[in-house]
C-alpha positions, 0 to 999 in steps of 0.5 A: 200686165204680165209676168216676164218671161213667161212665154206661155202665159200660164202665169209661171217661168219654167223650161217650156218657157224657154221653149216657147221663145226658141220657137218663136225666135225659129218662127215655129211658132207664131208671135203671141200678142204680148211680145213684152213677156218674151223679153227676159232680159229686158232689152227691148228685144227678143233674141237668144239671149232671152231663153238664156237668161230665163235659164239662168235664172232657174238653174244656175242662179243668176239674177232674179228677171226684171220687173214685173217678176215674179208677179204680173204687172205692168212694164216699167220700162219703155221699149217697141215691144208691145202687149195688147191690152186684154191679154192674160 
């Protein structure tokens, strides 16, 4: 189970979120074991347009993200983005 877009794993959705995808998207950081969490938009990829969306969400009042948000939990919809079991 996990939060979507929470990046870090820490169990909320804030800018280091947005953050923490960049990097990864720039590969200055390396994948973590749930790429799912990553998916703000819910796509079944992660791209620029997930930070995006993570900040409209925070800031500009966009749309809530897709489940599972605001609570951990698993993902409702099939994609090739995977989460390994185990991971907080």
């Amino acid at each position: 189970s996990f939060i979507r877009g929470d990046a870090n794993g820490d169990g909320r959705v804030n800018t280091t979120d947005m953050l923490g995808i960049l990097g990864v998207l720039f590969r200055s950081r390396p994948e973590p074991p749930c790429m799912d969490r990553l998916d703000a938009d819910d796509s079944g990829r992660v791209d620029l347009a997930d930070p995006l969306r993570v900040g409209d969400a925070l800031f500009r009042h966009g749309p809530s993200l897709a489940p599972p948000f605001p609570a951990a939990g698993r993902d409702p919809t099939q994609d090739a983005l995977q989460c390994v079991e185990g991971f907080p």
